[in-house]
VEXRO-434624 format. One record per residue: residue in one letter; x negated, z, y of N, C-alpha, C, O in turn. Coordinates in pm, whole numbers, plus 50000, padded with zeros to 5 digits. Layout:
<pts>
AXZYXZYXZYXZY;...
</pts>
This chain:
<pts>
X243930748848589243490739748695244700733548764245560727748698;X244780734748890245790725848986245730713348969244700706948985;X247260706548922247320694948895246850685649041246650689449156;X246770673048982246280659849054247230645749123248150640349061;X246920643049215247310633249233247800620949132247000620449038;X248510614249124248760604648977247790591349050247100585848964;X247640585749182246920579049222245790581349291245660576049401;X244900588749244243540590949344242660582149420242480571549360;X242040582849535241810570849559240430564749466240040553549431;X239950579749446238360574149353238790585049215239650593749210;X238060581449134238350580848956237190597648999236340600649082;X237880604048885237350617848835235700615948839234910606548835;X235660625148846233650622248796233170633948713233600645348726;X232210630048625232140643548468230260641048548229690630848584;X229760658048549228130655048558228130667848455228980674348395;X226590667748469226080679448350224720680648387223950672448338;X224220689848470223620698748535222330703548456222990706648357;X221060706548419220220713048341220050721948476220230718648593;X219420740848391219070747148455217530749048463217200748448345;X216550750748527215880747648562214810757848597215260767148664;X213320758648568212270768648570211140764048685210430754048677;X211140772048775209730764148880208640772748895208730784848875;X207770767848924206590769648959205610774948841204390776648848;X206450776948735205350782648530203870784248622202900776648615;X204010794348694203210806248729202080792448836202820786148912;X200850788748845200370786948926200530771549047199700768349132;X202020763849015202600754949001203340757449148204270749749173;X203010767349244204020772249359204610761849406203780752749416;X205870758049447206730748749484206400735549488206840726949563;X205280734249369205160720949333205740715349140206370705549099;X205390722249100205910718248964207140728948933207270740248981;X207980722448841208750727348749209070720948616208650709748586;X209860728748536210690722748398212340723648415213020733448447;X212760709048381214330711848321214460720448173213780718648072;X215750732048196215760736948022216890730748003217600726548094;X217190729547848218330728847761219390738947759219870745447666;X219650738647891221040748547949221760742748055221210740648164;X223200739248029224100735548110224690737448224225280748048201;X224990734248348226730731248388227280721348406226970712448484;X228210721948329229440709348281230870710148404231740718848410;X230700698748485231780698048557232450683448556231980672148539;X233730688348581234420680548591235730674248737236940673748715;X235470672648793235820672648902237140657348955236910645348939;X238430663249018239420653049037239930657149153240000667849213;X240360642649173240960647549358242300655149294242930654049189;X242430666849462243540673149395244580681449544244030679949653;X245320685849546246210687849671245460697949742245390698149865;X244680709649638243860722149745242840721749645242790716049536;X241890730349720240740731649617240740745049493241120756649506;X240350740149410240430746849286239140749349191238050744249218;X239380758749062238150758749006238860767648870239590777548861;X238170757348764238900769048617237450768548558236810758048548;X237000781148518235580784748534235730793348348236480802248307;X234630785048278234510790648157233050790548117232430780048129;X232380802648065231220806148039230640817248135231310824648206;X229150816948123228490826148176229010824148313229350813448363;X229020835648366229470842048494230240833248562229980826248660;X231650835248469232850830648517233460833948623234010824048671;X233630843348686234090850548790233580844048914234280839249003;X232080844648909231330839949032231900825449030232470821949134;X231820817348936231550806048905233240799448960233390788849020;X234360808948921235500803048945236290809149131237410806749177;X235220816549189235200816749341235260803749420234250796649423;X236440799749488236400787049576235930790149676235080782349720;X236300804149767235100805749908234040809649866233830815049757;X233290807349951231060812049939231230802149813230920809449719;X231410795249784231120785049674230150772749661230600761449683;X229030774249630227680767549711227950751649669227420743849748;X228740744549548229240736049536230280731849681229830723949765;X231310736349692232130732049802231450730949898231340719949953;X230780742649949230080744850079228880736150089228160737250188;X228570726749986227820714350033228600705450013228420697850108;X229600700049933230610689549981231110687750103231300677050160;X231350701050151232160699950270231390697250379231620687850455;X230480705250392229360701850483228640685650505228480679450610;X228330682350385227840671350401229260657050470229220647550548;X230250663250387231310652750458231830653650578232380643550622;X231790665050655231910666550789230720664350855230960664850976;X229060661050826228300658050884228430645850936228050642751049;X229150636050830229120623350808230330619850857230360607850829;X231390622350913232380621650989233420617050850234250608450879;X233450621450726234300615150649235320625350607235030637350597;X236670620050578237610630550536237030639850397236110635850325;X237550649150383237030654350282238480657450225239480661350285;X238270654450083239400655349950239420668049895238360673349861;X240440673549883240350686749785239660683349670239230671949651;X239540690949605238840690649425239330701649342239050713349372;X240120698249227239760703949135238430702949074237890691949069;X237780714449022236770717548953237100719648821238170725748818;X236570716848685236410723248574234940723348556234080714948582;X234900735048505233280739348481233020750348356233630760848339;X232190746148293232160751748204230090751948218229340742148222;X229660769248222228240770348264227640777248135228210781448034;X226450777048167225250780548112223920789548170223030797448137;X224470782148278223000786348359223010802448404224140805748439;X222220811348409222450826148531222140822548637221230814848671;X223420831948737223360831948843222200835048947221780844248876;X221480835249035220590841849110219670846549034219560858649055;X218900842748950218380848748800216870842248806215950845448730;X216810832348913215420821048896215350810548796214280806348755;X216620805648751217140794548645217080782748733216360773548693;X217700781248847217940768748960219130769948943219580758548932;X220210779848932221360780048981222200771249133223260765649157;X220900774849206221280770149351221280760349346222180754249403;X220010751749259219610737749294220470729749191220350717549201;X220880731849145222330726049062223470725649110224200715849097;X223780735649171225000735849286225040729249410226050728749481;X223850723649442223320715249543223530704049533224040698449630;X223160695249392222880679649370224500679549330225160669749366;X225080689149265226800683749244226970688049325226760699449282;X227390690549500227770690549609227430680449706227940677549814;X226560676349651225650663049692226170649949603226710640149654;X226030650849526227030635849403228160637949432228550628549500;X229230648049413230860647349481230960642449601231850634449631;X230050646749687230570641449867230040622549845230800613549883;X228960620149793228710607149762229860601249723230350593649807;X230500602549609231420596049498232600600149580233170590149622;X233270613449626234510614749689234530608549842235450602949904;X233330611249875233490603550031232950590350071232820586750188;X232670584349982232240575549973231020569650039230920559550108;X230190577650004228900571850112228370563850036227870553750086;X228330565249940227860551949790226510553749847226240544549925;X225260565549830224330573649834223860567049737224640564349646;X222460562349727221340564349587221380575149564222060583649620;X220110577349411220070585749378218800594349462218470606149454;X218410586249522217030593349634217800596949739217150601449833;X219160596149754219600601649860220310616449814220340628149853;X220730609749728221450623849653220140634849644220040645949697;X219180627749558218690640349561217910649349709217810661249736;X217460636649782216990641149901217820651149993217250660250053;X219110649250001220050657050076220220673050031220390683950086;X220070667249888220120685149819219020692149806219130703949772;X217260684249839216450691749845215980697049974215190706449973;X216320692750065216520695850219217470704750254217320709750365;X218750709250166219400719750214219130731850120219550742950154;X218310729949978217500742749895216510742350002216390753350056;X215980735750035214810744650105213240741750076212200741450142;X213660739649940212390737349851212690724449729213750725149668;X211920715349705212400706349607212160708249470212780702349382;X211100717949448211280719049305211900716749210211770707249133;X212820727449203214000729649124215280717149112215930712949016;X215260714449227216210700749242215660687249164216280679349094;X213970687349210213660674749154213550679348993213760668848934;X213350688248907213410690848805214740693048678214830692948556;X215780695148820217460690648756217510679148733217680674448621;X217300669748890217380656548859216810646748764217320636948708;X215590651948759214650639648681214820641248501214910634048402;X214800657548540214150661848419213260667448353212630674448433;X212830668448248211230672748171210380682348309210790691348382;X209170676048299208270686148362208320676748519208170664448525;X208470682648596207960675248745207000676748822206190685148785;X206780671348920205820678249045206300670549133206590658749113;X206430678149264206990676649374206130674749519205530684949552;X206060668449568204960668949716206640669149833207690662849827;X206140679449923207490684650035206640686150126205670693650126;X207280673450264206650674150345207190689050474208100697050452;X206430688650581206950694950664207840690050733207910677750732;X208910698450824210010692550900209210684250989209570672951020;X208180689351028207300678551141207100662351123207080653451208;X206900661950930205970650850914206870643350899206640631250897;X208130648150886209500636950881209250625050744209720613650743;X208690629050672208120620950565208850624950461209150636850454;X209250616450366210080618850207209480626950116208310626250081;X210330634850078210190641449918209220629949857209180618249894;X208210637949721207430627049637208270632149538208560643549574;X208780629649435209150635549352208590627149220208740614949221;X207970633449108207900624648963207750632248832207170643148833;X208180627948737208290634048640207110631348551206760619948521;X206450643748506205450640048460205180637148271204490629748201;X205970645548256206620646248048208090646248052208720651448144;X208570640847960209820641747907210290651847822211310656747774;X209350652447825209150666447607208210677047607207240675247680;X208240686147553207220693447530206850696747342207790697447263;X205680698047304205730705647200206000719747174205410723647073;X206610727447224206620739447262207950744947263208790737647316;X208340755947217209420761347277209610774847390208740783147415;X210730774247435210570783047570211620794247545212690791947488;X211320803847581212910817147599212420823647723211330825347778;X214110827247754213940834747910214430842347889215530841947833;X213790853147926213600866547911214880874348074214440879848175;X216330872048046216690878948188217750889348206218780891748142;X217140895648323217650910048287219100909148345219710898448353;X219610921348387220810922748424221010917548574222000911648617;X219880921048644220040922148818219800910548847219000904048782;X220600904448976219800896248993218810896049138218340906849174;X218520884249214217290888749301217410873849383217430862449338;X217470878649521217550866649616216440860449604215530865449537;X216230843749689215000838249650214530843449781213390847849782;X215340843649910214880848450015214060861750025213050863650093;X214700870349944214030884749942212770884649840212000894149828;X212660871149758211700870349708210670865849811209800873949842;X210680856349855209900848649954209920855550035208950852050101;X210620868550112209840879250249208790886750161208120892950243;X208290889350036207370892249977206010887549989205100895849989;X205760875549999204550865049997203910865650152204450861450254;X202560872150139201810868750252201870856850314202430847550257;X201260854950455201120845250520199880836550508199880824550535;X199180841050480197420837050424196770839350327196510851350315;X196330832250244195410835050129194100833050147193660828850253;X193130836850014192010833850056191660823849987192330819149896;X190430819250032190320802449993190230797249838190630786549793;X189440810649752189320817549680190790815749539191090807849449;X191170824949580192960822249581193280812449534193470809349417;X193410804149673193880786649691193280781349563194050777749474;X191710780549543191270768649472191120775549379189920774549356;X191550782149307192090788049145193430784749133194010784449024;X193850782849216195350774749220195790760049165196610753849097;X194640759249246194440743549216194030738949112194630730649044;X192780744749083192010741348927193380746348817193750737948735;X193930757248820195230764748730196620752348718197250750948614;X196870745048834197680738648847197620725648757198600721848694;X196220718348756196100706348754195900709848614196260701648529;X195390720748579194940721548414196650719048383197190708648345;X197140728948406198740734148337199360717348333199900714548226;X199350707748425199860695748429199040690848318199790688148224;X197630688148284197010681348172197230689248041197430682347941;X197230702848028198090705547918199450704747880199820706747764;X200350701247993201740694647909201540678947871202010674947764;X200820669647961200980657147896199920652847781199900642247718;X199020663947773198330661947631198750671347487198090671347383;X199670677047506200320685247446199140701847392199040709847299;X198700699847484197370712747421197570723247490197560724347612;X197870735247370198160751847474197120757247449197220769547443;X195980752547429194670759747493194400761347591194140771447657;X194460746147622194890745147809195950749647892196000752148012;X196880750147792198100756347859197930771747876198290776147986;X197450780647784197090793147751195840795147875195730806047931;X194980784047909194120790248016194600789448182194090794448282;X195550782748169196470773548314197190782148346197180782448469;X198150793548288199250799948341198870811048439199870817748464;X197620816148514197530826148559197750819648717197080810248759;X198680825648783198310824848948198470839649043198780851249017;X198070831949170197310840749259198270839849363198190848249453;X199310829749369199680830549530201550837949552202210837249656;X201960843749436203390843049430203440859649331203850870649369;X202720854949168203210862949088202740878049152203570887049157;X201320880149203200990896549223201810902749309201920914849291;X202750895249444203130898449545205020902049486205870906749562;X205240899049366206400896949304206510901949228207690902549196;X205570909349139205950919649043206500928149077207370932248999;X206340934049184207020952949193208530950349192209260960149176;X209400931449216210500928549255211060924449132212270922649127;X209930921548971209980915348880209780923848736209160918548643;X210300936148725209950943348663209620939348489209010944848397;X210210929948503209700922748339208650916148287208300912948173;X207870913748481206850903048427205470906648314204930900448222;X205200924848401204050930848327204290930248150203740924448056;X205120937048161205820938147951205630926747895204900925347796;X206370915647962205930901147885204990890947905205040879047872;X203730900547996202640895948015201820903447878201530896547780;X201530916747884201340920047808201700916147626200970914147529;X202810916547640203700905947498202760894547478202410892147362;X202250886447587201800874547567200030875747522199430869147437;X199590884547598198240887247543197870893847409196710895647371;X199220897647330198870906347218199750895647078200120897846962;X199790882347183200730876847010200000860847030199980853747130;X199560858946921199070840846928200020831746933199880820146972;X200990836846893202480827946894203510825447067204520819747107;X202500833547115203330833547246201980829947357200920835947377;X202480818847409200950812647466200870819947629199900821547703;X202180823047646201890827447792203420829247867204390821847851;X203330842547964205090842048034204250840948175203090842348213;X205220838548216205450835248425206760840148453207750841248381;X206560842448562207910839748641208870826848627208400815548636;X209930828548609210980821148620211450818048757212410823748811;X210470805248831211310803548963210790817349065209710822849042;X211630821649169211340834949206211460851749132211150862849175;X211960847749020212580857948964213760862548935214640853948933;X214080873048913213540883948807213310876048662212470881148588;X213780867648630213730863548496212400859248477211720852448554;X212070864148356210370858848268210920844948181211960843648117;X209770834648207209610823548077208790829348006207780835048047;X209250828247863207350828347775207530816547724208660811747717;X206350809247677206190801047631205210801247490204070805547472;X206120795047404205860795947301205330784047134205790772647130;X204840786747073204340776646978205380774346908206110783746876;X205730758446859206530751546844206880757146727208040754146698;X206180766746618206500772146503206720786746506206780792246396;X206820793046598207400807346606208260806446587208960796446603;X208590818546539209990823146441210410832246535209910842446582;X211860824046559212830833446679212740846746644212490854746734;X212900851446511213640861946469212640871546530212890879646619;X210990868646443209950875446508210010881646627210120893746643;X209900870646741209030867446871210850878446922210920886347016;X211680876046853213130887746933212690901246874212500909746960;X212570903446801211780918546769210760923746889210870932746973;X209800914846863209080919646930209040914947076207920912447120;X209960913547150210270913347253211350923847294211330929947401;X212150925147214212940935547242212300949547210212870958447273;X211220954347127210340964247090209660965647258209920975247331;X208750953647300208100957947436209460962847533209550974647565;X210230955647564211320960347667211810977347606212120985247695;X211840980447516211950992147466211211002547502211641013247546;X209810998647481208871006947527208641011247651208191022647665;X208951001147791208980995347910210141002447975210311003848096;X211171008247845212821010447924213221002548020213731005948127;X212910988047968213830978648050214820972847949214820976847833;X215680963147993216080955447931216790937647966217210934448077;X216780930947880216750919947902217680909347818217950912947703;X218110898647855219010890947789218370876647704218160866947776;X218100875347571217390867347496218080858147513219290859347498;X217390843847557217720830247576216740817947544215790814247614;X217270811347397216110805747321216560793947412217740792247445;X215390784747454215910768847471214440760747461213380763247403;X214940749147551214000739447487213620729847625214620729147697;X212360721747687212650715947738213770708247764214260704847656;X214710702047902215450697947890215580681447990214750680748081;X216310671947979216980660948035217240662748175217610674248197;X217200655448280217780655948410219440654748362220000655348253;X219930652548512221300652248524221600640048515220850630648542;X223330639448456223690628248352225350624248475226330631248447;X225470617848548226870612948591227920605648591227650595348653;X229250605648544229950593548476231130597448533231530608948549;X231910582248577232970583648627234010587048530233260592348448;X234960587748487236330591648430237310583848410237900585148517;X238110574548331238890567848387240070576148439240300586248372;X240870573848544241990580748588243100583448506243670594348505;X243430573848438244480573948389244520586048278245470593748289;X243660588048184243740596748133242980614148211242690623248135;X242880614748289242730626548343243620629548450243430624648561;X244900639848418245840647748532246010660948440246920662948359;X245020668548468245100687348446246370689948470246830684348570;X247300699048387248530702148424249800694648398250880700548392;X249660678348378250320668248390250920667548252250190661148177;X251990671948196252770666848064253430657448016253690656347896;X253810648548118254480638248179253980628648075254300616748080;
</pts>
């Protein structure tokens, strides 16, 4: 990492990022879950911009141009007429890239908290997050980094000029979760030129009834309800041929009591299943890797757990200069 200024004008800032699951199948850009998967940054003013990148998809991760972190710092501080500071980055990830984790929407709210804290707009946290769910596109995923646990989101139109709703609805789940993700990954855009323009009404209000159940089975902790809630109509049929994992670990899910149900992960390609709080990893990896076998696909096993929103803390200066031996 490129050393630092010895006097910065503002103190380092440490956040920690959860990656993030939307829409657990009939939930379309209204609900999501935070998981128990990281990115850890660390960020100091610094002479150019920088990045020392450790973990999953380091390479991408330690790119300073197309860098969806910078490229909302910068943006937002030239919107706002404020100088913008170089940064060192340290980062150390978790999350997959383009995978339907909320990669993007994590790279959003810390491009959104740095330009706050480095440029000083001294932003709430409804601003922070508002700024970063207006440039994803969609708030889901953002409000589910931020808050945490399970969310639901109301996004108005550009017309109605009206605020994000954002609220968290559980903190916890009884349940555990693995994501099922393969090698490729898959734009959200090229996901979304997939999805018709009209449904039928039909459709819609199995959506609805599917939605509201899936919300009363996380805050009553019951996967009966959860087990009858996961089917939707407006995203997953139009997304399989783009999602080649979903059928296998749909199937997986109808043939094991221990596995209450998979969805899509977000837009994809990656599968959630969701699972009973007493399944045995070892099992439920057998026989997950047995269906992908059969399927000739393959996929990357990732046990986690509901997870925490995002956590932000300043640094004191004095002890942080990367490089500095002095």
């Amino acid at each position: 990492m490129t050393s630092v200024s010895k006097n910065p004008a503002k103190p380092p800032l440490e956040m920690v990022l959860p990656a993030t699951s939307a829409n657990l199948g009939p939930g379309f850009d209204s609900l999501a879950i935070a998981l128990n998967l990281h990115l850890k940054i660390e960020a100091h003013p610094a002479p150019e911009f920088s990045i020392a990148a450790v973990g999953r998809d380091q390479l991408l991760c330690a790119q300073v141009r197309d860098n969806l972190i910078f490229e909302t710092y910068q943006e937002i501080l030239e919107s706002h007429h404020r100088p913008v500071t170089p940064l060192a980055l340290g980062i150390k990830n978790e999350i997959p890239i383009g995978k339907g984790c909320g990669s993007s929407a994590a790279a959003r709210l810390a491009g959104a908290a740095l330009a706050s804290h480095f440029g000083e707009l001294s932003w709430s946290d409804t601003q922070i997050f508002e700024e970063s769910a207006r440039r994803e596109g969609h708030a889901d995923n953002v409000a589910a980094c931020w808050l945490g646990g399970l969310v639901v989101v109301q996004s108005p139109t550009p017309a109605e000029r009206a605020h994000v709703r954002a609220v968290q609805i559980v903190a916890s789940a009884p349940w555990q979760f693995l994501l099922v993700v393969p090698a490729e990954r898959l734009s959200t855009k090229v996901a979304r030129k997939a999805l018709p323009d009209h449904y039928s009404s039909h459709d819609a209000v199995t959506n609805i009834q599917n939605a509201l159940l899936l919300s009363t089975a996380f805050t009553q902790g019951r996967h009966d309800l959860l087990r009858a809630a996961l089917s939707d109509r407006l995203h997953e049929p139009y997304r399989t041929a783009l999602c080649p994992l979903l059928e296998p670990m749909r199937r997986l899910a109808a043939e094991n009591e221990e596995v209450i149900g998979s969805v899509l992960s977000g837009a994809g390609p990656s599968v959630l299943l969701i699972l009973h709080s007493d399944a045995q990893r070892s099992e439920i990896e057998k026989k997950v890797d047995d269906a992908l076998l059969e399927s000739k696909l393959s996929g990357e096993l990732i046990f986690t757990a509901i997870g925490i929103g995002t956590s932000v803390r300043q640094l004191h200066p004095a002890i942080i200069h990367p490089g500095d031996n002095s």
